[in-house]
C-alpha positions as CSV (number, residue, x, y, z in Angstrom):
1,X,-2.6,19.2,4.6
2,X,-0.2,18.0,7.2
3,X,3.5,17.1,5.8
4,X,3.9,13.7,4.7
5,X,5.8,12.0,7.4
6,X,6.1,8.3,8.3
7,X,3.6,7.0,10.9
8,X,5.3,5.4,13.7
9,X,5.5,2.1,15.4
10,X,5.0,2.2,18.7
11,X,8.6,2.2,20.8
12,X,9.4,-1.0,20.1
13,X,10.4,-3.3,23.6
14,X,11.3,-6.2,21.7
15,X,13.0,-6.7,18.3
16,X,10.2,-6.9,16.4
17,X,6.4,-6.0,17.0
18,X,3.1,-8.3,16.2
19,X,-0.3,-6.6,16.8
20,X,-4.2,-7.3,16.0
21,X,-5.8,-4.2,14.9
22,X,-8.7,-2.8,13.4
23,X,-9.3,-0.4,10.3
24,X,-11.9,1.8,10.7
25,X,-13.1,3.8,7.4
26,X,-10.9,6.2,6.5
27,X,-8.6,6.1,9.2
28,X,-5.3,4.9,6.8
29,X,-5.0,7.7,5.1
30,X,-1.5,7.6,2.6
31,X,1.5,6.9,4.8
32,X,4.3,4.9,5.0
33,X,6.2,3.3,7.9
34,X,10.1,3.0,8.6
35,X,10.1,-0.6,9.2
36,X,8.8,-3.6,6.7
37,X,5.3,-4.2,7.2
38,X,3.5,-7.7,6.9
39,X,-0.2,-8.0,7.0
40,X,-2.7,-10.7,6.9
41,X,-6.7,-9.3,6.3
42,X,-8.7,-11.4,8.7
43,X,-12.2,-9.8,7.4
44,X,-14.3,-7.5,5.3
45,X,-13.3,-6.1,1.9
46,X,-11.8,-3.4,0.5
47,X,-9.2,-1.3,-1.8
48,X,-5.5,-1.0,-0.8
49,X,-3.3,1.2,-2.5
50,X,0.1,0.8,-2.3
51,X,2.6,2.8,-4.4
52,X,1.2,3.5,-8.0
53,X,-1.1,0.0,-7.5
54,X,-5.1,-0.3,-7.3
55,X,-6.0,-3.9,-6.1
56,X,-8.8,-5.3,-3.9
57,X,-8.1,-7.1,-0.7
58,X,-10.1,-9.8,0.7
59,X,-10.0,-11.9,3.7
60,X,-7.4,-13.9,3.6
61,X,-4.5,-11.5,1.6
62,X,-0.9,-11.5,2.9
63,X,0.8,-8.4,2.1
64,X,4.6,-7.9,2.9
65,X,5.2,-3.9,2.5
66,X,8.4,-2.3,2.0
67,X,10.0,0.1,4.7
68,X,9.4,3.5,3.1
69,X,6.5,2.3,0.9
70,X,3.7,4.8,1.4
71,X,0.3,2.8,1.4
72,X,-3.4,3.0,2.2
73,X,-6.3,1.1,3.0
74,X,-10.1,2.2,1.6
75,X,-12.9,-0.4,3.1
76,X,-16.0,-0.8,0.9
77,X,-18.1,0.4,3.6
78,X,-16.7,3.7,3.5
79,X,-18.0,4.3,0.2
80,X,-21.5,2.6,0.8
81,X,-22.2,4.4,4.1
82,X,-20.7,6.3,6.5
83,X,-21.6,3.8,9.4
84,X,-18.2,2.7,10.9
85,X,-17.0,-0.7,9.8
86,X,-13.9,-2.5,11.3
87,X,-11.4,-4.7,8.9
88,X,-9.7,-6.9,11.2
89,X,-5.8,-7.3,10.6
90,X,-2.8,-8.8,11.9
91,X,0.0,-6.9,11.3
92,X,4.3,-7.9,11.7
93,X,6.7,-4.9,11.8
94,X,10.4,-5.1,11.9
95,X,13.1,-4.1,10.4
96,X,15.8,-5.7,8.3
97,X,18.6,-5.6,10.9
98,X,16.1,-6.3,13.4
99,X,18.3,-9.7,14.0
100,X,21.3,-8.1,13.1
101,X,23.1,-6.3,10.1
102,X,24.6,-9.6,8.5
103,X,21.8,-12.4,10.1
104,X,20.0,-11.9,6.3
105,X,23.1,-11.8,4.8
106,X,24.1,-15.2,5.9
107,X,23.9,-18.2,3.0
108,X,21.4,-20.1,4.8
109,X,19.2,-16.9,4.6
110,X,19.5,-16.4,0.6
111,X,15.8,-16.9,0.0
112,X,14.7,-14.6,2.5
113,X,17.5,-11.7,2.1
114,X,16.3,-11.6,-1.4
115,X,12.8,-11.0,-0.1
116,X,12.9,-8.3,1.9
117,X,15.7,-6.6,-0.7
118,X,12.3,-7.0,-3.2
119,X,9.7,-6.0,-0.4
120,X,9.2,-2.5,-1.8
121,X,7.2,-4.3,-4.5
122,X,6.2,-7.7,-3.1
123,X,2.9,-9.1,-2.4
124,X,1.8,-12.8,-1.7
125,X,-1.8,-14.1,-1.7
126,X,-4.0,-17.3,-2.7
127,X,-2.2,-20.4,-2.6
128,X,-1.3,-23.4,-0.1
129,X,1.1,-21.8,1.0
130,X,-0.9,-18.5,2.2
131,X,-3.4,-21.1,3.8
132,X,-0.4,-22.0,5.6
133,X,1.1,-18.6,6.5
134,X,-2.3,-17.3,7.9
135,X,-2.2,-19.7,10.4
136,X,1.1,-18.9,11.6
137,X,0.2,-15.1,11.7
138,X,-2.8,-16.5,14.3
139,X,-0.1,-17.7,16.5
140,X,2.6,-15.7,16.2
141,X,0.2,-13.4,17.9
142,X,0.1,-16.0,21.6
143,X,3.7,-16.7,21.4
144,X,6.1,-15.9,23.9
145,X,9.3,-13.6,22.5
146,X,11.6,-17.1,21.8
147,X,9.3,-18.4,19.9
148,X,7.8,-15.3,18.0
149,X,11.1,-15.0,16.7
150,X,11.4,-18.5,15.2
151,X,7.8,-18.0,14.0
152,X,8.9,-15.0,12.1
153,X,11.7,-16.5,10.5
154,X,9.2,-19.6,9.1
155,X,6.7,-17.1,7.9
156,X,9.5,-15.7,6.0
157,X,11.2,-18.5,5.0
158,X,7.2,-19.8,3.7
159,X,6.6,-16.2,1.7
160,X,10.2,-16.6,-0.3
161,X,9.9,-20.1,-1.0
162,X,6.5,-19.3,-2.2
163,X,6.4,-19.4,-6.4
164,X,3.1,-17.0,-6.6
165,X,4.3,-13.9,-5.4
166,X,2.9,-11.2,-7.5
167,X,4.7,-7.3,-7.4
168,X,2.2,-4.3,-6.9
169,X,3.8,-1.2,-6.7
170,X,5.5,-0.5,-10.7
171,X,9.2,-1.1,-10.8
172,X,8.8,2.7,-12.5
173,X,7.2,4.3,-9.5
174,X,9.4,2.4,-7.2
175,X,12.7,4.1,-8.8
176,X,11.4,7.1,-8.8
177,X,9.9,7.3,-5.4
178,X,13.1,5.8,-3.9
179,X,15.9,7.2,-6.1
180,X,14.3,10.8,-5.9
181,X,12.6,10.8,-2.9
182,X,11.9,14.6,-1.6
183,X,9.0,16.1,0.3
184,X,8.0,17.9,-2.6
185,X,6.9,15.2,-4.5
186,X,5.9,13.2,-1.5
187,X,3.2,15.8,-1.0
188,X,1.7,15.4,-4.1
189,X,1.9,12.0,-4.0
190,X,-0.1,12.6,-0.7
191,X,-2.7,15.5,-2.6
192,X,-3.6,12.5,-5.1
193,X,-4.1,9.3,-3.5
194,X,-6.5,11.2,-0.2
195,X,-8.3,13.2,-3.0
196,X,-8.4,11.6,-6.8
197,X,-11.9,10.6,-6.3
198,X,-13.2,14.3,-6.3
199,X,-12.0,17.3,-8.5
200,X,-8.0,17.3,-8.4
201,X,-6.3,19.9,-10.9
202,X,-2.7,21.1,-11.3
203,X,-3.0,24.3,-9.9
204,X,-4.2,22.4,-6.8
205,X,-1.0,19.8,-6.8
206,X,0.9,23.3,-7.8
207,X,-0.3,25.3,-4.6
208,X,0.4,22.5,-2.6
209,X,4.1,22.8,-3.1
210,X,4.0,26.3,-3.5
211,X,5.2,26.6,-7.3
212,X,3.8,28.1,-10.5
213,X,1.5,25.7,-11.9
214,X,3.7,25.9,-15.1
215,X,7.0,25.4,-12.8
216,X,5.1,22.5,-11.2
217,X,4.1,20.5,-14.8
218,X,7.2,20.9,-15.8
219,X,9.1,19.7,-12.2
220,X,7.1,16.7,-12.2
221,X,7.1,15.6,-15.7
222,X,10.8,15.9,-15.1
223,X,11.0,13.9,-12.1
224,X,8.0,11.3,-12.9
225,X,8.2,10.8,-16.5
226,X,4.0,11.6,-17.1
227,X,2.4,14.6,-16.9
228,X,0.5,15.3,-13.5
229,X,-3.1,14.5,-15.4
230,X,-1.8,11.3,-16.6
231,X,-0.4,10.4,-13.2
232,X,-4.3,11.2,-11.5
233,X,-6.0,9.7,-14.9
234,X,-3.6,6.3,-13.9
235,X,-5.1,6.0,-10.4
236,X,-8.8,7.3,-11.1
237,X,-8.9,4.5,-14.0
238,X,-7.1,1.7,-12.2
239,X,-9.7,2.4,-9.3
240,X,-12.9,2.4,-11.7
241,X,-11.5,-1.2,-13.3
242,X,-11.6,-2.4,-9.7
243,X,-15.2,-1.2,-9.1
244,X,-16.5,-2.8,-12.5
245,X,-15.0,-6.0,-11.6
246,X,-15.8,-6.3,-8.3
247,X,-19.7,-4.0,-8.2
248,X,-21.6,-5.3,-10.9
249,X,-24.7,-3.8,-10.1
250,X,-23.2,0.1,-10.4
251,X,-23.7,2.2,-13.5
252,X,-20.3,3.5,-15.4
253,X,-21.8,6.2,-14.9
254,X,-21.9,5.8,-11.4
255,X,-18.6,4.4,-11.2
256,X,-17.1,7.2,-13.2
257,X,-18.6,9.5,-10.8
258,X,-16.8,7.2,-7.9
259,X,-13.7,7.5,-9.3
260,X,-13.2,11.4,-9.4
261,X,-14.6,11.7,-13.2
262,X,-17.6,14.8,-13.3
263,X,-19.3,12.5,-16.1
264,X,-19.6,9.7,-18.4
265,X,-17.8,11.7,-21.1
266,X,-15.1,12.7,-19.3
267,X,-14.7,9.2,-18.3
268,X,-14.4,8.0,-21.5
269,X,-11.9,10.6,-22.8
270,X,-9.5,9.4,-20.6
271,X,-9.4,6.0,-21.2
């Protein structure tokens, strides 16, 4: 498995960068990027993962995604079929000094500084207000750079003056991930979220980082405050709540299978 590394923004011509792009099966696979991320989900469906947090997205979804914050994106089709199947997406990176370091720090810019100093958890969907912002993100992407940059500024301004804003990623997986950030555990991290859905033991999170399996429970206990299996048992059952809501016609059995479990029983157990 490759080292977990940000993926990078194309060099970046102008302060900030707005693209329309397409997500193809399981081409996101769990990575983060150094600039804040803003999405709007033009079609299909799907699951997103985004720090320790399970949670379908839709058309329609506005996600704003803290710099750092590894994430991925699962589209239903991939686990239907394996026929490709595009989620279309606009997507706003930049970076918090991006007009300046003290433009968000001015007193006009309150709302918004507050924001992005909460993006690593912040998520903003359904509402008037997200009616609203979706139709800015369509033309943000034919503006000229003058007026992309005001745009940007009243998208943000919408999102933190918006009273619905839900969190997704846990306030204790953000201080952990943040506060004791290190490529060891970012590998793990890695090892679970690409592979919980088939069999996923500690000696296989233990090789990964090249310690004793016993060294390993103990280091990441330590460091996470839950045992490895509770950590994969977290995911694989958050996951299997979003398939029972949102596939009625599955089996739990078959859902349990879906979500890394080798039965019913096993299933079961861990819930």
């Amino acid at each position: 498995m490759k080292i977990f590394t940000p993926t990078p923004i194309a060099a970046l011509k102008e302060t900030f960068s707005v693209s329309k792009s397409q997500l193809k099966n399981q081409t996101s696979n769990w990575h983060y990027h150094d600039q804040l991320e803003l999405i709007y989900i033009k079609e299909h469906t799907g699951t997103r993962f985004i720090g320790d947090s399970v949670q379908r997205f839709v058309p329609g979804d506005l996600i704003l995604i803290g710099a750092g914050l590894p994430h991925m994106w699962l589209n239903d089709s991939t686990l239907e079929t394996q026929m490709p199947f595009l989620s279309n997406v606009i997507s706003v990176h930049f970076e918090k000094t991006c007009f300046g370091d003290n433009f968000f720090k001015l007193p006009e810019m309150g709302a918004i500084h507050k924001l992005l100093s909460d993006a690593n958890r912040v998520f903003t969907s359904v509402a008037k207000t997200a009616i609203s912002i979706a139709h800015y993100m369509e033309e943000i992407t034919n503006m000229n750079n003058f007026d992309k940059t005001l745009m940007l500024l009243k998208i943000l301004k919408a999102i933190s003056e918006e009273p619905l804003k839900t969190y997704l990623a846990s306030y204790e997986f953000t201080s952990t991930y943040y506060e004791k950030f290190s490529t060891k555990l970012n590998k793990v991290y890695k090892l679970v979220m690409e592979n919980f859905r088939s069999e996923l033991t500690l000696e296989h999170a233990a090789d990964e980082v090249d310690m004793h399996p016993s060294s390993f429970s103990r280091y990441f206990k330590k460091t996470t405050r839950r045992t490895f299996t509770a950590f994969v048992n977290e995911i694989r059952i958050r996951y299997a709540c979003k398939l029972l809501v949102c596939d009625a016609e599955k089996s739990i059995s078959q859902i349990a299978r879906e979500a890394g479990y080798e039965n019913l029983s096993t299933f079961q157990q861990a819930v």
